[in-house]
Steps between C-alpha positions, in 0.01 A plus 500: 500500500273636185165439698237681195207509694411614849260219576836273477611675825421398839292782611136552709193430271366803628827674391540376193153550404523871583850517251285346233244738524746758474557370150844346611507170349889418368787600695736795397862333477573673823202345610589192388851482672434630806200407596563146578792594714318762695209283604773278596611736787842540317647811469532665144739763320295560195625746204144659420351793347218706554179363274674142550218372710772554795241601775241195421835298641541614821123644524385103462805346687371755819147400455577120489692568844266733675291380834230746431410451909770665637513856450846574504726625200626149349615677151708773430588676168758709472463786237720801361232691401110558643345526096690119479349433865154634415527211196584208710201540740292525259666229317479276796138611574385430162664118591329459823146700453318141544657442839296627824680750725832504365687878533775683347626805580751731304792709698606744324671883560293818413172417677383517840700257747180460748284312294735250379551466891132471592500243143744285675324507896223297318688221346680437151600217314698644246705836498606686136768764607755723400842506710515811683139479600552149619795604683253765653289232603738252640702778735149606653382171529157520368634226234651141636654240299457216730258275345658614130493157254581658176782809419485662159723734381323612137716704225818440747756704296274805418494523972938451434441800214300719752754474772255275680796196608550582867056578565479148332737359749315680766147310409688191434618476861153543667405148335522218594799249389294228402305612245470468119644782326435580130719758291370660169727713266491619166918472478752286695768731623766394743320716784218289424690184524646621843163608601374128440771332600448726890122429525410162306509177607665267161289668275409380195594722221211550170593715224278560193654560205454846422548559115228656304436360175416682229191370388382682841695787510639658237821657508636792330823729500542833384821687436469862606726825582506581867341861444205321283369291741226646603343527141589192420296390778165760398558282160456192591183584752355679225574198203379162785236721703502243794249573744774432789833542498768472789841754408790396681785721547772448749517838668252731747581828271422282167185406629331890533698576190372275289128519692449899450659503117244217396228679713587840328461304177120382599577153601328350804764420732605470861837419685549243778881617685536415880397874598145455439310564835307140571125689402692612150627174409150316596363808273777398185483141539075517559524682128695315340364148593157661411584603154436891568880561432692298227873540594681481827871607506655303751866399641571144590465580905164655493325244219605180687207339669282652215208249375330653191270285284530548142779699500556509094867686494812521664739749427846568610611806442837420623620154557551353805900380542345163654383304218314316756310823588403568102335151538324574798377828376378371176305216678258733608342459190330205287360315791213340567444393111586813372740641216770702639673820395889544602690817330822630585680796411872445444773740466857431385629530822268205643571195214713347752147481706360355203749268453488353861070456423585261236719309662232480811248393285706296239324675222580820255280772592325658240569849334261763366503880395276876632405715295538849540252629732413816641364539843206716465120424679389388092576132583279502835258252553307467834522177727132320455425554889414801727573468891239653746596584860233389738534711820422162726627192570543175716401723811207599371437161399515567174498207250550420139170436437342782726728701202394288201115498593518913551598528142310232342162630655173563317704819299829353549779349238472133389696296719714424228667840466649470914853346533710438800393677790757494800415579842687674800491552811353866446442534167375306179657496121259398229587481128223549244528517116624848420202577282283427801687646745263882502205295518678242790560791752164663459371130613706487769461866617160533459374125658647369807771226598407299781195737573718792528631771311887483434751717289601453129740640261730341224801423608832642352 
């Protein structure tokens, strides 16, 4: 069914209203093939990636559902990560910020469990967690299941990836049997396939076509020697300058390798592995997203569940054996109306990689040369963004605009000059244009945030 419009879909004026305010006016092709299922109460397998307008499916299908009288947790989302679960509530309270009284909570590791208790005491409609946590929750039984309506299990093979099968199981068996349940996964595996075929009901399957043409993302090969790829990679940052770029490499040791030689050479660049401590990754991810650090070294594991707007490059440094996982990487970029950037460094040993792309995407790929390069900090160039560290946060009852109005005061910066600012539970991030950023912390050291005095420093 290729619905195109969301007022063609049998939803609450008051719901569809709010979408359209949102700016949400045709359906994503996920969207559009879902959808219509899901509000029918059937039970959906859909291929999807992250950016694909995924979470506006289940978000509105649990909305549509929801008896907004009876405070008792009638949606659950199932999450493998808590930056992915931080998303989908606000995703989902983005959807429903027209509708009176309606609450979601997030359940996720590495914060206090007695608050999330207290949270649930007083009533919840809709519950954003990540397995373990949940687990937590259901053992102790401060969370119950009973009067659960809709089951979602979002980026389903990155949980399998993290080891997260038998937790899964664990939630799954609190619920209820009747009950809708909707799977979302950016690959098909056969674990995923068993995983459906355990906990769904005759699902309907939807799966978006997933090839990137290359008016939207361009695609481009180099050939390099194994010992050169690090310079070949300084050359081409230096010769596209994107303002964001995602490395992928397919190894832990790769990742700081490759992160302190292009920091030694004066690029601005961070790595995401799966050692980070949770208050480091929120650090690297805040950063990046912001625009205060250009390039983020990643492995496949850690980056999954990433959401970055604009991001104008992708680069393998090594390429995936999964052609399937080169597309997936690569699709990170070009969205949203955008021009995309996909290079890939290629050694002799990996043409048989290369080979299997093509035949993936029915298309030759494309083939271009470095140039010499020398890694030195001559080719630096700053990221256009600055991050400041507030010292308080959602405690303190701290807001956005308690931030923005401290530094846009009588002596402050124009408005203009602020970007994202991102805040925690004890702590703030605000990015500011770098040539601003002196003048930004003076502002916010020397006026007040929410009538009080706070701590400030650049973040590094």
């Amino acid at each position: 069914m290729n619905t195109a419009a969301f007022s063609s879909l049998p939803l609450k004026p008051a719901l569809l209203e709010n979408i359209e305010s949102l700016g949400y006016t045709q359906l994503t092709p996920i969207q559009a093939e879902s959808l219509p299922h899901i509000l029918e109460g059937k039970d959906v397998i859909a291929q999807a990636k992250t950016g694909s307008g995924k979470t506006a499916c289940f978000g509105i299908g649990m909305l549509s559902r929801l008896d907004l009288s009876n405070f008792r947790v009638q949606a659950l989302v199932v999450c493998p990560t808590r930056e992915l679960a931080d998303q989908v509530c606000k995703e989902i309270r983005r959807l429903a910020r027209f509708t009176q009284n309606i609450k979601v909570l997030p359940l996720c590791g590495g914060v206090p469990f007695g608050p999330q208790v207290d949270s649930l005491r007083h009533g919840v409609h809709i519950v954003v967690g990540t397995p373990g946590r949940l687990q937590e929750h259901l053992r102790k039984r401060s969370l119950r299941l009973t009067n659960l309506k809709i089951l979602v299990l979002d980026e389903a093979d990155r949980m399998l990836d993290m080891g997260f099968e038998e937790a899964v199981t664990e939630v799954i068996s609190h619920a209820p049997t009747h009950r809708q349940t909707l799977l979302f996964s950016a690959t098909f595996p056969d674990p995923i396939r068993e995983l459906s075929q355990k906990f769904q009901y005759k699902p309907v399957t939807v799966s978006i076509d997933e090839q990137h043409h290359v008016d939207v993302i361009e695609q481009l090969f180099y050939p390099v020697e194994k010992n050169r790829r690090t310079n070949a990679l300084g050359y081409l940052l230096s010769y596209f300058r994107p303002e964001s770029t995602v490395i992928f490499c397919n190894t832990k040791k790769d990742c700081h390798d490759i992160t302190n030689e292009l920091a030694n050479s004066g690029f601005s660049v961070q790595a995401l592995h799966g050692d980070l401590e949770q208050k480091d990754r929120d650090q690297v991810l805040v950063r990046f997203a912001n625009k205060s650090c250009s390039i983020l070294v990643a492995t496949d594991v850690a980056a999954r569940g990433l959401d970055i707007k604009d991001l104008q490059a992708v680069i393998n440094y090594e390429l995936p054996w999964d052609p399937e996982i080169y597309v997936h990487r690569i699709g990170r970029t070009g969205r949203a109306g955008n021009k995309g950037l996909a290079l890939s460094l290629c050694t002799q040993q990996e043409l048989n990689r290369v080979k299997a792309i093509e035949e993936y995407q029915n298309a030759s790929v494309k083939w271009d040369e470095v140039a010499p390069f020398k890694m030195d900090r001559e080719h630096r160039f700053d990221p256009p963004m600055t991050t400041l560290w507030l010292g308080g946060g959602r405690k303190d009852k701290v807001r956005p605009g308690d931030i923005l109005g401290a530094l846009t005061g009588d002596v402050g910066i124009p408005g203009t000059e602020v970007g994202k600012i991102d805040i925690f539970d004890n702590h703030a991030f605000v990015a500011v244009k770098r040539e601003f950023a002196d003048k930004a912390v003076s502002c916010l050291r020397n006026g007040k945030v929410k009538g009080r005095s706070f701590n400030v420093r650049k973040s590094s």
